[in-house]
N, C-alpha and C positions, 0 to 999 in steps of 0.2 A: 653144378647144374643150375641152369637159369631159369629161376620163376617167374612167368607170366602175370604182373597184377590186371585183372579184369574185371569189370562193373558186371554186382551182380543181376540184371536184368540182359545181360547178353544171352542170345543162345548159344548152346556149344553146339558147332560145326565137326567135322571128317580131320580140321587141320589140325585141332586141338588135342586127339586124342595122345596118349602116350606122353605130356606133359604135365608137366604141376605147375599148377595155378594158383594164385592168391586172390579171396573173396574179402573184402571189407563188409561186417556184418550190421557197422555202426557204433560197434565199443572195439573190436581186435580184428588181426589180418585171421584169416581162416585159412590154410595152405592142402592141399588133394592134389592128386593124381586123375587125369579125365581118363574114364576107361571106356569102351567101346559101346558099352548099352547106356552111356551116360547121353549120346549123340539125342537133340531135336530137344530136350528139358534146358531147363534156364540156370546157368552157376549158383543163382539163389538158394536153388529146393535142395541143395548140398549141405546147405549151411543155418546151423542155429542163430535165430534173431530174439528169441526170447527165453527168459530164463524157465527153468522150471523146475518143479519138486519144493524143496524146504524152502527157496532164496524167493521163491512168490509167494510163502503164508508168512513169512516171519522176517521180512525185509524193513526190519525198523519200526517197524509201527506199537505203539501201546493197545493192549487191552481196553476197552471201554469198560466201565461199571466199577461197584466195587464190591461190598456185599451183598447187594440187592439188584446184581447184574442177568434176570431172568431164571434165576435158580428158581424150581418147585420143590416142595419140601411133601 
C-alpha cells in the first residue's frame, strides 16, 4: 500500500479519504488512515506535536534548592 507523505497544514479533501497518510510532527513521521468525518480539519489536529504526562515534569532538569528549598516545618 502507498503512503501519501503530506504537510501537516493541508486540508484534507473528498480525494484523500480511504488512504494512509504520512504527517511529519517535527521529531517522527506520523502515519493514519483519512476516514470520512476527518473531511474540511487539517492533517495536523490528527497528530501529537508535544510531549506530555512524565517526559514534561522530568525531562532532565535538576531540582533547585537543597535543604532550605521552601520546606515549612
Amino acid at each position: 500500500m502507498k503512503r501519501l507523505l503530506v504537510p501537516a497544514d493541508m486540508v484534507i479533501t473528498p480525494t484523500f479519504v480511504g488512504k494512509t497518510v504520512q504527517v511529519y510532527n517535527g521529531l517522527r513521521m506520523f502515519s493514519f488512515a483519512v476516514q470520512k468525518n476527518m473531511l474540511g480539519h487539517k492533517f495536523g489536529e490528527y497528530i501529537r506535536t508535544k510531549r506530555c504526562g512524565y517526559a514534561i515534569h522530568y525531562s532532565g532538569r535538576k531540582k533547585k534548592g537543597g535543604a532550605k528549598s521552601g520546606r515549612r516545618k
